[in-house]
N, C-alpha and C positions, 0 to 999 in steps of 0.2 A: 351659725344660722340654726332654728329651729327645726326639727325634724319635721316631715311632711309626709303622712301616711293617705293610700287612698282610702277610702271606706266605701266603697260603694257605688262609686259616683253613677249616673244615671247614664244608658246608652248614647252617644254625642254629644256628650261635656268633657272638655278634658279638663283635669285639673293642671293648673300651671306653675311649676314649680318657681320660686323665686330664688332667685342668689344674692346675697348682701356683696354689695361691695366692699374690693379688699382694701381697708385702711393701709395708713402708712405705717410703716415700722416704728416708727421716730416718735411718733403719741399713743400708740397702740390702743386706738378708741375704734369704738363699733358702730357705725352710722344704724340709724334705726330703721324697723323694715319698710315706712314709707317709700315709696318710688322714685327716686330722684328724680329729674330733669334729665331726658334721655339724651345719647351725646354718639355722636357719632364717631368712630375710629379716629377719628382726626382731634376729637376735645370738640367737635362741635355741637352743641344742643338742639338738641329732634324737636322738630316742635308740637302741638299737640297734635294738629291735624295727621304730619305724620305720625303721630302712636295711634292713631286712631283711622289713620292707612293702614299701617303694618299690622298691629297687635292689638286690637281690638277683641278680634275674635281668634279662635282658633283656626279657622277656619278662612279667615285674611290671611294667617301665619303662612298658610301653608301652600295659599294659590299662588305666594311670589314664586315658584318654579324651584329651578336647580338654586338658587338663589335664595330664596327664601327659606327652605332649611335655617343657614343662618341667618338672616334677615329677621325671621320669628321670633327665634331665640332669642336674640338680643333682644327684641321688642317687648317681648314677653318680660324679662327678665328685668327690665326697667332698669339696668346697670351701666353703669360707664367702664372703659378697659383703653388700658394704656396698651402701646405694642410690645412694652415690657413683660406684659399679664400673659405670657404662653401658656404655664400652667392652669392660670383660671380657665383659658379657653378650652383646655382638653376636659378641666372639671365640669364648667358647664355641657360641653360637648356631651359626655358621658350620660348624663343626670338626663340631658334631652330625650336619648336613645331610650332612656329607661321607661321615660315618662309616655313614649312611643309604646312600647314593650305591655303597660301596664292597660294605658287604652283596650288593645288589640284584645287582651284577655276579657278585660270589663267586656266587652262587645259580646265575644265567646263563650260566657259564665266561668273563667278560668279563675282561678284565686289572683287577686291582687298582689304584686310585692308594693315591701313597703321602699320608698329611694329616700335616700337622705346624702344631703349636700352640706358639707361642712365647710365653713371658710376657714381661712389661715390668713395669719397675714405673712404677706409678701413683700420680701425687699427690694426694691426697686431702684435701677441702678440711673445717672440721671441720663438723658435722652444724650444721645450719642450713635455714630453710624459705624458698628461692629457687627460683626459676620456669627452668629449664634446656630448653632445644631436646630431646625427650623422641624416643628411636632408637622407630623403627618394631617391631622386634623386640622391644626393652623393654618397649614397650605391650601386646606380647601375653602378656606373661608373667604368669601370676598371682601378686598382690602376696603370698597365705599361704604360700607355697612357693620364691618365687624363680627365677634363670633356671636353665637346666635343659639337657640335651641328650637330645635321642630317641635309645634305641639304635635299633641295625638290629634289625627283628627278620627272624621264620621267616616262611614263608609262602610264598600268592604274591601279587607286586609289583601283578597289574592290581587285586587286590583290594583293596587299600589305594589306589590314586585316588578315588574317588568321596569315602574319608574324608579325604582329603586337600585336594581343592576345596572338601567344604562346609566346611573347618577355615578353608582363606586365605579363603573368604569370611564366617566369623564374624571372624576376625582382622582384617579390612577394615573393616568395620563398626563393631568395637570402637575404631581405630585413630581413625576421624573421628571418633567421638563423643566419646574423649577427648583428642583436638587442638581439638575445638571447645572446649571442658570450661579443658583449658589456656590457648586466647588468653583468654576470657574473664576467666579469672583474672590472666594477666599485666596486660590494661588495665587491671582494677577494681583490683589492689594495689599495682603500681609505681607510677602516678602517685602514689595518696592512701594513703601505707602508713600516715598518724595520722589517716585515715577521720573518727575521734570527732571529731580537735579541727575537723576543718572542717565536721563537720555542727554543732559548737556555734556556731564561727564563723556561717553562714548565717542559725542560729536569732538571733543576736545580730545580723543586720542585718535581718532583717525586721522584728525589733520595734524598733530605734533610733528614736526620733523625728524624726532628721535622717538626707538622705541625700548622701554623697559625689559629685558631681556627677562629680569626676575616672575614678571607679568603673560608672559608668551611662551611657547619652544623654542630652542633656541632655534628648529631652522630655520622658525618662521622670525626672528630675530635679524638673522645672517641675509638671508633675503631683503631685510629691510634697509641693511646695509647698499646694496647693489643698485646701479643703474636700469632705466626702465631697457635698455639697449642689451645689456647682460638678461635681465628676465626674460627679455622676448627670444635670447639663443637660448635659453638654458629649455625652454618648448619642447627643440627638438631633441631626443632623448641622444639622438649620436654627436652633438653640438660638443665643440670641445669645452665646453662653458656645461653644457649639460654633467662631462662627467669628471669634472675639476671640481664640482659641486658634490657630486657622487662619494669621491676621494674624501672631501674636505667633512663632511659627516662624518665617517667612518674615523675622524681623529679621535683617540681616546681621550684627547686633551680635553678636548670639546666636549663628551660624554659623560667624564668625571669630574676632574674637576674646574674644567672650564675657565685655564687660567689663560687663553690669551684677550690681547686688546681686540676692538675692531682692527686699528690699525693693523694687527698681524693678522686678524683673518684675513683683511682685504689681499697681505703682501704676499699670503699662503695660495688664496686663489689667484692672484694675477699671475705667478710662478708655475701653477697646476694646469692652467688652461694653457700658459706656455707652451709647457712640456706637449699638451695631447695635442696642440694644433697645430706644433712642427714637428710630428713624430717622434717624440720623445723616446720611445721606444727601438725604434732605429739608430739614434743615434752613434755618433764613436765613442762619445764619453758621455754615461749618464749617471754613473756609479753614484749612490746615497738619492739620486732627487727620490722627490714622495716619499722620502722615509720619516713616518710621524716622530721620531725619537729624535730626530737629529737637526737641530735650526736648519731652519731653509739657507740662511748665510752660510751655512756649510755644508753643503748637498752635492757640492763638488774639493773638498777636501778630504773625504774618508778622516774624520775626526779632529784631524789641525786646522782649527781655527784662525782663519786670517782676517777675521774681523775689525783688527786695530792698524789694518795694515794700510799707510798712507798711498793714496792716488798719487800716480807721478802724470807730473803735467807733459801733454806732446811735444814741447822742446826739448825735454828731459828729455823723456822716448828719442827724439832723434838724432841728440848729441851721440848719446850715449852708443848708441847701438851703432851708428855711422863707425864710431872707433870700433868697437868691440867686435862687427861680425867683420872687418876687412883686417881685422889683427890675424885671424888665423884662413891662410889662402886657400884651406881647404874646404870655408863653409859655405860659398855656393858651388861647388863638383855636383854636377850630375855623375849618373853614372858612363857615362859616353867621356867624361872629362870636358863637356862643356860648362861652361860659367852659365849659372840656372839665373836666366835673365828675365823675369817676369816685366809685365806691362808696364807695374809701379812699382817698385821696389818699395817706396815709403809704405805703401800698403800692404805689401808681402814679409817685407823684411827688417821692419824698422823696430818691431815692436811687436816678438812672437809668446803670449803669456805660457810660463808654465801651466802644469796640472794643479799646481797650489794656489794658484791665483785667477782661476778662471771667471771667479766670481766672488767678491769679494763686499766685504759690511763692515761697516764701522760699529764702534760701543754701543750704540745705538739701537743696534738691530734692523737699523734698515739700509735693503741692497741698497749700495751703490755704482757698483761692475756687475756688467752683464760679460763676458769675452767666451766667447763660446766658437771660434774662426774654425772652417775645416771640421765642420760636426757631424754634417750629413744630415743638416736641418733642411727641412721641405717645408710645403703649406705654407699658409701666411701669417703674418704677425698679426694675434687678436688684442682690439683693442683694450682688452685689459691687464696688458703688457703694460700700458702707459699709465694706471695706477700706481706705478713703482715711480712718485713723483720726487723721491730723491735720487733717481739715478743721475749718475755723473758720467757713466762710459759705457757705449754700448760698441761692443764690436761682434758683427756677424759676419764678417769674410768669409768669402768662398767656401757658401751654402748655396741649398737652393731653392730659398724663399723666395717667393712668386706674390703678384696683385700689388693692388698702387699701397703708395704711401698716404696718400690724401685721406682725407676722414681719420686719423690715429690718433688724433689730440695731442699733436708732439710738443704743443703750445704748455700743458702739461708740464712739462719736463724741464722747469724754470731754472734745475740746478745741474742742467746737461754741459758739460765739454765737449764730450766726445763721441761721434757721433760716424762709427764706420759699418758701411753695409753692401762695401766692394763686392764685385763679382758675384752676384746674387740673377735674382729672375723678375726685379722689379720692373714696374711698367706703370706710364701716368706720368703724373706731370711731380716736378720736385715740389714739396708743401712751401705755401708760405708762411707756413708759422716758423718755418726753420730761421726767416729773419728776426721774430721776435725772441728770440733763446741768446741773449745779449750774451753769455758767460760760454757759447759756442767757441772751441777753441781747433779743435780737428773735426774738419768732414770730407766723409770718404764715401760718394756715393758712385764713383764710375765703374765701367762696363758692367751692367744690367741688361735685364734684355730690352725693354724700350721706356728707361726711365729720362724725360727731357724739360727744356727748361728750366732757368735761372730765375726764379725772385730776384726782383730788382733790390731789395732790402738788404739781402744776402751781403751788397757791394759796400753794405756799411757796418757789419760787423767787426768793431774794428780789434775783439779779440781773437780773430782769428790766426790762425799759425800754420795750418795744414787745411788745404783746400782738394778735392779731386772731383772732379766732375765732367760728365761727356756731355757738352755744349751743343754741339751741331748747328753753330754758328756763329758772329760776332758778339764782341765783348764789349765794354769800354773798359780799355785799359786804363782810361785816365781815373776812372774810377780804383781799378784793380790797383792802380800803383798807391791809393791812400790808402793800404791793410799796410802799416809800416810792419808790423810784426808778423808778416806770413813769411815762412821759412820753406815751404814745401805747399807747390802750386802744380798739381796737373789739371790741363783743357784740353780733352780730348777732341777731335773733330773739329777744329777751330776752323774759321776760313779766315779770307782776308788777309791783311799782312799785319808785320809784329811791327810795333810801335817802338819807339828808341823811349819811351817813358817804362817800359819793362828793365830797364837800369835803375829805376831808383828804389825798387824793391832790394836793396843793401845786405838785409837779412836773408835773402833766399839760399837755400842751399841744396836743391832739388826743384829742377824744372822741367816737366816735362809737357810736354806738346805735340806729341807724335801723334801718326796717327790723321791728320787733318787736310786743308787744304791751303795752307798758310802758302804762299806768293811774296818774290821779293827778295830781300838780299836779308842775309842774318845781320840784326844792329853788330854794330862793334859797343855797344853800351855793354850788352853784357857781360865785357872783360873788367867792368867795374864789380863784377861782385864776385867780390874776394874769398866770401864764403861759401861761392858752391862745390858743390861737391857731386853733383850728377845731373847729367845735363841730357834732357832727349829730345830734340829736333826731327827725329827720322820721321821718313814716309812722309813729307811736306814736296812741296814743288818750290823750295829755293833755289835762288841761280844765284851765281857770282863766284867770290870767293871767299873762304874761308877764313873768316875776323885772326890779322895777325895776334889782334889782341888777346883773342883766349890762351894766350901762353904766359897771361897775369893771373889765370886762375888756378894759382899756386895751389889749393886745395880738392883741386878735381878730382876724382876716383873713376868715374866717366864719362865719357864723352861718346854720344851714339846722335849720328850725321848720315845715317845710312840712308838710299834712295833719295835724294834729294835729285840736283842737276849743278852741282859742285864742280868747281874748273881744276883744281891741286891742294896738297898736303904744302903748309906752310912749315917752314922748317923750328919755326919759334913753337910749336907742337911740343919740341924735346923739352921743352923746359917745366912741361908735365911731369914732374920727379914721380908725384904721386898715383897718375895715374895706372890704374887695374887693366882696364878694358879702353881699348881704341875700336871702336864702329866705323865705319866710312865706307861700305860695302855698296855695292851699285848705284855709286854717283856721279859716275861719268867722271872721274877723276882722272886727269893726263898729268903725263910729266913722271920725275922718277921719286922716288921711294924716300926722302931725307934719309940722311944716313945721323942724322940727330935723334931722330927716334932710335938708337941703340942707347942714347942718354937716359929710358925711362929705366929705370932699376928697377922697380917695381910693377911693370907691365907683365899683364898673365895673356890679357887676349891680345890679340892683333890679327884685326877685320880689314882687308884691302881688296877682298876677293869681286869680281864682277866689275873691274874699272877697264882704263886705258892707260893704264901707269906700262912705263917704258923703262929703257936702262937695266940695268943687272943689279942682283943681289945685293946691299949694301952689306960688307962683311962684318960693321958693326951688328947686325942684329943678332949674330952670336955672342955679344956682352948682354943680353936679354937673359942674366941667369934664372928669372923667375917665370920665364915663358912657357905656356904651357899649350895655347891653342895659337900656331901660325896660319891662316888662311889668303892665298898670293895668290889663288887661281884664277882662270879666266882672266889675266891679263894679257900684254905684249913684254914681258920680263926677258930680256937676253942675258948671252953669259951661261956660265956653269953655276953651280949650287956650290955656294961656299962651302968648304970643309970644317969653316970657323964657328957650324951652325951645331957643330958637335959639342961644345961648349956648353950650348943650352941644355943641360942634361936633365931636363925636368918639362919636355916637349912631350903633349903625349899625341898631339895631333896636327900633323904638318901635309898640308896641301899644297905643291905646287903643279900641280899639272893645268891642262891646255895653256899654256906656254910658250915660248920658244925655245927653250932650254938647251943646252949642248953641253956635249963632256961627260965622263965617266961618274957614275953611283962612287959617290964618296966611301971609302970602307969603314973610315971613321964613325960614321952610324952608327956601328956594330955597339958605340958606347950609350946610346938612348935608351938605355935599359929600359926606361918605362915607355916608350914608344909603343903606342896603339896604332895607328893609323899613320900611312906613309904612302900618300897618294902623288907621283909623278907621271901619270898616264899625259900624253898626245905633247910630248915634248918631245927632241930632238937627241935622246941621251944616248949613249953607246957605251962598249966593252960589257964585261959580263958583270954578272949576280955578283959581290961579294959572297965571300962565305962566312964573313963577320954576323949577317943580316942573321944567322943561325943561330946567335946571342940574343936576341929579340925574343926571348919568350913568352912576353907581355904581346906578339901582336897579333891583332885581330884580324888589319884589314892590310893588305901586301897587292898597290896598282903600279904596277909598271906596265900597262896593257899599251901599243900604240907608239913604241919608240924603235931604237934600232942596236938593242942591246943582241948579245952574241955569246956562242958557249952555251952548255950543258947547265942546267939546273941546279944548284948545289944541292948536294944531299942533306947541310947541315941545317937547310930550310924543314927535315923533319924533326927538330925541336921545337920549331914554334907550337908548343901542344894547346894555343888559347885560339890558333889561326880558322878565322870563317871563310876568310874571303882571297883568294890568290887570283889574280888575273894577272897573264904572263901573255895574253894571247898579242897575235899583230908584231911582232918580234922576228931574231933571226936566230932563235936561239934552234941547237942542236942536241942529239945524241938523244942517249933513251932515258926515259921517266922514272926517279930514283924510289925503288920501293921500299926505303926509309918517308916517305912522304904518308904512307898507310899505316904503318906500325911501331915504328924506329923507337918511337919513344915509350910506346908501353912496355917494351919489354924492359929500357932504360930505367924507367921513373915506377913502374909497377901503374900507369894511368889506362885507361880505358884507350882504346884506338884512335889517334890522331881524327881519324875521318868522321866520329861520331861529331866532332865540332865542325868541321869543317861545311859550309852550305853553296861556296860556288868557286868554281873550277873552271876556267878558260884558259884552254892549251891551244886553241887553234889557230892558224895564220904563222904555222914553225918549220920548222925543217928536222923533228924531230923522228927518229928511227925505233920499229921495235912494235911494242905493244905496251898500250898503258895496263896497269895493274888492275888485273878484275875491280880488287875493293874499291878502287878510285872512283867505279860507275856507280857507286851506290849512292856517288853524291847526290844533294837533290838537284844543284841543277851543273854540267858537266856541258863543257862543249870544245872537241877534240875534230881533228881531222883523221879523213878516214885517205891515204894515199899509198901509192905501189910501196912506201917504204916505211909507213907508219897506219897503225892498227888501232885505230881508238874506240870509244864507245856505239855501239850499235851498226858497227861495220862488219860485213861477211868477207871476216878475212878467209884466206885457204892456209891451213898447215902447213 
């Protein structure tokens, strides 16, 4: 464009500057300086009337307001402008101001400048909606009108500041708001300019059912693993779920290099929450659990792995161990020398795991044993115990786990057998999913503290083998009798009577039923099953007699008939070779003793005590070489005490007293070497103490209280140095109190003082002379007579 200088112009003329429109790149031609056809910001054409609105005069330019600045300009300018044209609009902007500038002076007499506008051409990119660095002076330009140049107008100059500042400061204003206006829009489009598809994407991972670990944390991962049931304990931060989560972070596995599956996380947490929910920390054996270095399938082997090691199925379990713990007669001895007879032996004793097999895993890596019996487990089983959905054998015995079993998911546990949680603190009703676990082969849920009811389902699994359950009330048997393969059946609390269809259970070999309210006569059916081998009846209210037929149950080991309302001892009993333990204690048993029960060879107990059994001693019971617990008390027994009982040298605890007993203390005793306890009180015996009895150094407990024995006390009674208990009182015995009985033996054996064992002392009811020996009072509990010829404890003898 032509340079444009003012010359003079005359006071309220402005001159107007023109701008050529900028060609295109493309033909690089110069439109000539005629006026085009004016066009508004949009490409639309002004018509004349509006140029002759607007830009007429200078002085129209200028009256359109805040607005008219550019309104003018443009009008003036007779130009067209794409929104591409930024730089032109700051050019002409500029050129306006000047033309402003140049006025003011003319007005003034101030010299003119000269302004000059030069075009360029401009490359113009084609119409598209992109986000451009936006001129300060384009911003203020109004978008209906386009940019613009103010003429100079008339006037005067101070009058026009005031609308001048409050102009740049609406221009100010307008300028941030829409610089704010602009970044905003730059962030929110440039990054995501296909918006939609990433908000579909989004919507399609939140509902995925799986989540990309690669994509997340992992703990936000692991969480996504878990049930809504687990997230809602893990809330509370003491939830044993809370800090199984705690734990299971802190794996270095997980932190570096993050080599397990879900599946192992899940089997690492269901194991962790275990541990904190039944006090893991108390336990008896927890040695290796939560140790990140060591598979969880071995957390109870201290590094041997018994991963590969095959589940033996509950038949197995109770063949096996039926032989093996009755091979050696010394594996149920308490220490009393009673036979340790728990409620269920199939549950106590069938099937005790070592320390190497507490818990055990296949190749696999996943548990399959849980056997954790006798842990000192408390609290309750959390349900995410039952994520361990290939467990096969759970045994919790005698802990003390507490709360129901219901709600566990044990339906879960498709590839369960074994299913023991004896002697616990459960309470609730038994689940019914436990009918749906078809591959159920042992359950052992009795004495709990109130866990009741049977699913009716229960009566058709027909892989069952080993059943224990406290009922607390009827059954159908006729049902029970189609488990053809149940080998080991306890009903505790049963009522009602027993059905003669409990015989075709063929396979049993452990029955028990104590404990209830069972009515009636005992079947003779059950002399059909050949294969039992422990049998418990006791505590029922049976009457009659005693089935001659269980003397077919050639494999018996026991037999416990105690309390019942039993008439006699059937003598086809002897033909029990194998029996252990004979029970039959307070059942009103009349009649005498068979003397065919000296036939059992292998008999250790024998229970007769609290009857009405009559007759005397049967002197076979001294061929009883393996006897070790005799209890006859509390009958009508006449007769002496065989001497033939000395035979049984391996007796430790023989009761016969209340009685009627007669005849002299066999001396032959003195051979009972192991002889603990020798109880003949409130029988009719006479002559003196043996001094044999002085051989006894095993014994503890010496009653002869209540007979009509005679003589002096032997002295050689101060070797028994195990002795607690001596009761001699009620007797006729004489002479004075041997002060080997205080010391004898320490000086002998180099042992502490006879009396420090010693805890009860009954001399009274004697005809004994003298004074008993100081140390004797220091028993704890001592009862002596105080008379004109004897001086016992706490008596004010005279010198």
């Amino acid at each position: 464009m032509a340079e444009s200088t003012g010359t003079g112009t005359p006071p309220g003329k402005a001159e107007y500057v023109r701008v050529e429109d900028v060609t295109e790149a493309s033909n690089e031609e110069t439109r000539h300086l005629q006026p085009p056809p004016a066009r508004n910001t949009q490409g639309a054409t002004v018509t004349e009337e509006a140029k002759e609105e607007v830009g007429s005069t200078p002085e129209k330019a200028r009256t359109t307001g805040r607005g008219g600045y550019t309104v003018g300009a443009y009008a003036a300018s007779g130009g067209t402008y794409t929104r591409n044209e930024t730089a032109n609009y700051s050019a002409l902007a500029e050129a306006n101001e000047a033309s402003n500038r140049q006025d003011t002076a003319t007005e003034t007499g101030q010299p003119q400048a000269t302004i000059s506008v030069s075009t360029q051409p401009v490359l113009t990119a084609p119409d598209s909606a992109v986000c451009n660095p936006v001129d300060p002076l384009e911003a203020a330009v109004n978008p209906a009108t386009g940019a613009g140049q103010e003429a100079t107008g008339s006037g005067d100059n101070e009058s026009q500041k005031p609308d001048k500042q409050l102009l740049f400061a609406y221009v100010g204003v307008t300028i941030l708001a829409i610089l704010i206006i602009v970044i905003v829009l730059c962030v929110t489009l440039i990054p995501g300019s296909d918006s939609e598809e990433q908000a579909n994407k989004a919507e399609d991972m939140s509902t995925a059912p799986s989540r990309d670990p690669q994509a997340m944390s992992m703990e936000d991962h692991i969480r996504g693993l878990f049930p809504n049931s687990t997230l809602e304990a893990m809330e509370s931060r003491f939830s044993s779920q809370a800090e199984a989560f705690r734990w299971l972070l802190k794996d270095p596995e997980l932190t570096t290099t993050n080599s397990y599956s879900d599946d192992r996380i899940m089997q690492r947490m269901a194991l962790a929450t275990f541990y904190f929910a039944t006090g893991g920390r108390r336990w008896n054996w927890n040695s290796g659990w939560l140790n990140y270095s060591v598979h969880e399938c071995d957390w109870f082997t201290d590094g041997n792995p018994p991963c590969d090691n095959d589940i033996s199925t509950p038949e197995e379990e109770f063949s096996s161990n039926v032989t093996s713990n009755f091979t050696n007669n010394f594996t149920f001895w308490d220490d009393d020398d009673h036979v340790m007879y728990p409620a269920d032996l199939s549950t106590e004793y069938l099937w005790r795991p070592t320390f190497d097999d507490r818990m055990l895993a296949e190749g696999d890596g996943t548990i399959k044993q849980l056997h954790l019996a006798d842990n000192n487990m408390i609290g309750t089983l959390p349900p995410e115990l039952f994520w361990l959905s290939n467990l096969r054998s759970v045994q919790f015995d005698n802990n003390e786990i507490g709360g129901p079993l219901v709600g566990l998911d044990l339906a879960l546990l498709t590839d369960l057998e074994v299913l023991r949680l004896y002697s616990n603190q459960l309470e609730g009703s038994i689940p019914s999913e436990l009918a749906t676990l078809t591959n159920l082969a042992n359950i052992n849920l009795a004495q709990n503290r109130d866990l009741e009811g049977v699913p009716d389902g229960l009566w058709e699994l027909s892989s069952l083998q080993v059943l224990a359950l406290d009922v607390g009330s009827t059954i159908p048997f006729e049902a029970v009798a189609q488990l053809d393969r149940l080998s080991s059946l306890t009903l505790a609390e049963l009522t009602g009577t027993l059905p003669t269809e409990i015989g075709l259970l063929t396979k049993l070999t452990l029955l028990n039923l104590q404990g209830g309210r069972l009515r009636g006569t005992i079947p003779t059916t059950l002399g059909k099953l050949f294969d039992m081998t422990w049998l418990f009846l006791d505590r029922n209210t049976f009457t009659g007699e005693i089935p001659t037929e269980f003397g077919l149950m050639a494999n018996l080991t026991i037999l416990e008939l105690s309390e019942n309302r039993l008439n006699g001892i059937p003598s086809e009993l002897g033909m029990l070779t194998n029996l252990y333990s004979l029970r039959l204690l307070g059942s009103r048993l009349a009649g005498p003793i068979p003397s065919e029960i000296g036939q059992m060879s292998r008999l250790s107990e024998l229970y007769l005590q609290e009857n009405e059994l009559t007759s005397s001693m049967p002197t076979e019971l001294g061929a009883l070489s393996k006897i070790r617990t005799m209890y006859l008390y509390n009958n009508e027994l006449t007769g002496s005490i065989p001497s033939e009982l000395a035979r049984a040298d391996r007796l430790r605890l023989l009761h016969l007293g209340s009685n009627m007993l007669n005849g002299t203390l066999p001396g032959r005793f003195g051979r009972l070497w192991y002889l603990r306890e020798l109880d003949l009180d409130k029988n009719s015996l006479s002559g003196s103490i043996p001094t044999q009895f002085g051989r006894l150094a095993f014994m503890r407990r010496l009653e002869l209280s209540e007979n009509e024995l005679t003589g002096p006390i032997p002295s050689e009674l101060g070797r028994m140095r195990m002795l607690e208990n001596l009761l001699l009182n009620d007797n006729r015995l004489t002479g004075t109190i041997p002060v080997e009985l205080t010391g004898w033996n320490s000086s002998l054996f180099g042992l502490v003082d006879s009396t420090d064992h010693l805890e009860e002392l009954y001399l009274n009811g004697n005809n004994f002379t003298g004074s008993i020996p100081e140390a004797l009072c220091d028993v704890e509990e001592v009862k002596t007579d105080c008379t004109d010829h004897f001086c016992g404890c706490d008596c004010a003898c005279q010198g």
